[in-house]
C-alpha positions as a printed NumPy array, in Angstrom:
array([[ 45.092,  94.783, 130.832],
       [ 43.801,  98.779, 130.257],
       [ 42.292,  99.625, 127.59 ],
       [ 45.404, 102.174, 126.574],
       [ 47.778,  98.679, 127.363],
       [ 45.573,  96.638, 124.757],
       [ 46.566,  99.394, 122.241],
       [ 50.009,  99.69 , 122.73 ],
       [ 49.505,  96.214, 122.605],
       [ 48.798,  96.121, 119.073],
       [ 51.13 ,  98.982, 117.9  ],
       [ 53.933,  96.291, 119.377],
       [ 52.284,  93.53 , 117.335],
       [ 53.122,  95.929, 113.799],
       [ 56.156,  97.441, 114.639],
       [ 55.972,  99.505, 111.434],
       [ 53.058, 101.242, 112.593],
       [ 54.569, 102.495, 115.476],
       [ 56.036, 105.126, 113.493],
       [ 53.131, 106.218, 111.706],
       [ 52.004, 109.486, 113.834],
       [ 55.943, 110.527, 114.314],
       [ 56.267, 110.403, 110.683],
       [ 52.895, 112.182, 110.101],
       [ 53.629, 114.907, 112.776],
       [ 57.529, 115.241, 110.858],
       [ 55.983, 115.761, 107.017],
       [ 53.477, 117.964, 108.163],
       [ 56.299, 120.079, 110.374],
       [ 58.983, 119.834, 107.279],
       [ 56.507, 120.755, 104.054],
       [ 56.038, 124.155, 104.382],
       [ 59.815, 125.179, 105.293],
       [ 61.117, 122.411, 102.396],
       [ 58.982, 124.891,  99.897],
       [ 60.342, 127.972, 101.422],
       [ 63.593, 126.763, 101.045],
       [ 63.486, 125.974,  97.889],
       [ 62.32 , 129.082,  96.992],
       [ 65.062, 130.852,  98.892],
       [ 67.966, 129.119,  96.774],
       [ 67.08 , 131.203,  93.932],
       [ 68.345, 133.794,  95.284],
       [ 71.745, 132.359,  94.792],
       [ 71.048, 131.984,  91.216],
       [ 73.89 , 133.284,  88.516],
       [ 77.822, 132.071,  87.804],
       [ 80.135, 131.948,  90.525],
       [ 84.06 , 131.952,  90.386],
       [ 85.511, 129.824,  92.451],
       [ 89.493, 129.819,  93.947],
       [ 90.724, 127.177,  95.853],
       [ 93.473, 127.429,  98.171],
       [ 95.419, 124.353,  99.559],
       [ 95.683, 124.39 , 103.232],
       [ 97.311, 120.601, 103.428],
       [ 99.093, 118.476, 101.059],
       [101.168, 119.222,  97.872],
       [ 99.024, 120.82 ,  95.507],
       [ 99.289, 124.323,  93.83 ],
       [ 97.006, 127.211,  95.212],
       [ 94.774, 129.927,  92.802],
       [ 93.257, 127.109,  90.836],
       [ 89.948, 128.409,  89.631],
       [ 86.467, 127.366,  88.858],
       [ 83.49 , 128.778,  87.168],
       [ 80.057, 127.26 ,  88.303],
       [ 76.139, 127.649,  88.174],
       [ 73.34 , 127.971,  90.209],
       [ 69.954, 127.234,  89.52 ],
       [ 67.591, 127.122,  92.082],
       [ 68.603, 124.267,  94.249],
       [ 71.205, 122.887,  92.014],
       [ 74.85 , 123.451,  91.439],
       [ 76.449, 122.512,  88.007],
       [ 79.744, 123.218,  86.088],
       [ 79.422, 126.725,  84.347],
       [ 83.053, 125.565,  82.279],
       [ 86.179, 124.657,  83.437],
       [ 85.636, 121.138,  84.73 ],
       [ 82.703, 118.946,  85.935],
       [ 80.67 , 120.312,  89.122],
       [ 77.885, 118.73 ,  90.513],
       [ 76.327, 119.956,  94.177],
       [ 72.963, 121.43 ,  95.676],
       [ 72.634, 124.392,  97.793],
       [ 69.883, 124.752, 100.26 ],
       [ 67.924, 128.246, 101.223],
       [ 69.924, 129.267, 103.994],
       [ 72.888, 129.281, 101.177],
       [ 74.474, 125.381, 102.329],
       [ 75.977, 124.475,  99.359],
       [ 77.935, 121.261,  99.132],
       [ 79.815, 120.366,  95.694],
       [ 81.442, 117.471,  94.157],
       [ 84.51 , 119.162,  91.254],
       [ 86.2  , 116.47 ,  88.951],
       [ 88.649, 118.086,  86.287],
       [ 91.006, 115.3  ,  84.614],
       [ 91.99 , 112.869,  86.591],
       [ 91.46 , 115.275,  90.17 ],
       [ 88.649, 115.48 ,  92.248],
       [ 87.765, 117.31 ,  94.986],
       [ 84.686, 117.779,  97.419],
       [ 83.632, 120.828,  99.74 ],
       [ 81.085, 122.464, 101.425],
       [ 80.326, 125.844, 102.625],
       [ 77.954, 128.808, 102.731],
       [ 77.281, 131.663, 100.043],
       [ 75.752, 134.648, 100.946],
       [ 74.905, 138.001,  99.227],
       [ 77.555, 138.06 ,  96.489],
       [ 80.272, 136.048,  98.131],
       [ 80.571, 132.269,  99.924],
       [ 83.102, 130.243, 101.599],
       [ 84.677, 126.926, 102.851],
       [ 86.319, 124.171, 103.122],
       [ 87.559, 121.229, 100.345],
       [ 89.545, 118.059,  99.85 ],
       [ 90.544, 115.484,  97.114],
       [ 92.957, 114.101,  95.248],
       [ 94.52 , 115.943,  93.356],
       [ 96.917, 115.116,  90.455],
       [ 97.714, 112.112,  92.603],
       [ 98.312, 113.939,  96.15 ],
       [ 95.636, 114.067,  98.689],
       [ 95.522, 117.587,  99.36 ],
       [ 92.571, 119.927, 101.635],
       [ 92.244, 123.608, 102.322],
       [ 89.259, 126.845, 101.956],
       [ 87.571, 128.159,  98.833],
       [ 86.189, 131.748,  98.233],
       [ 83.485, 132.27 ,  95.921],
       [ 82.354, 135.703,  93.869],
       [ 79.275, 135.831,  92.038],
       [ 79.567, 137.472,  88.806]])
């Protein structure tokens, strides 16, 4: 047996440390663009309106709501409970519960505006379609 085979050897004997230098090499690679992201969602930072138009299933269209962002975080700014995270390249994805409906969607804001794509349940019928956003 090499000297290189003996050492392989032992990584095999500790499968956990097999993983070691691909998890070093993938936290070094991700912490500086996980800070600059961050810093980049606050640029998305202010109260959005929100209209939701139903693509599929029997649920109304125009239905509106109001939410915040704050840094990296997405919460309800009135109008229902909203609970998401947005990322620096504008990714947000949002969970909205008002009564007994609920919906989830994900999509992009950029500059002033943002789009994409929901579905839920709601007032009993499972219902999907697009949302525009405006920031105010």
């Amino acid at each position: 047996m090499t000297h290189s085979d003996q050492s392989i050897a032992r990584f095999a004997r500790f499968p956990a440390l097999r993983w070691l230098p691909v998890l070093a090499i993938l936290a070094t690679a991700a912490a500086p663009g996980s800070a600059n992201a961050t810093a980049r969602a606050g640029a998305y930072n202010g109260t959005w309106t929100t209209v939701f138009a139903t693509t599929r299933g029997n649920c109304s269209s125009g239905y509106s709501v109001p939410f915040t962002v704050s840094g990296s975080r997405v919460s309800s700014a009135g109008g229902g409970r909203v609970s998401g995270s947005i990322n620096g390249a504008g990714r947000v994805a949002v969970h909205v519960s008002v009564g007994a409906s609920q919906a989830s969607g994900g999509g992009r804001l950029a500059g002033n505006s943002g789009a994409g794509s929901w579905s839920g349940i709601i007032t009993g019928d499972r219902c999907s379609g697009t949302w525009q956003a405006t920031r105010s």
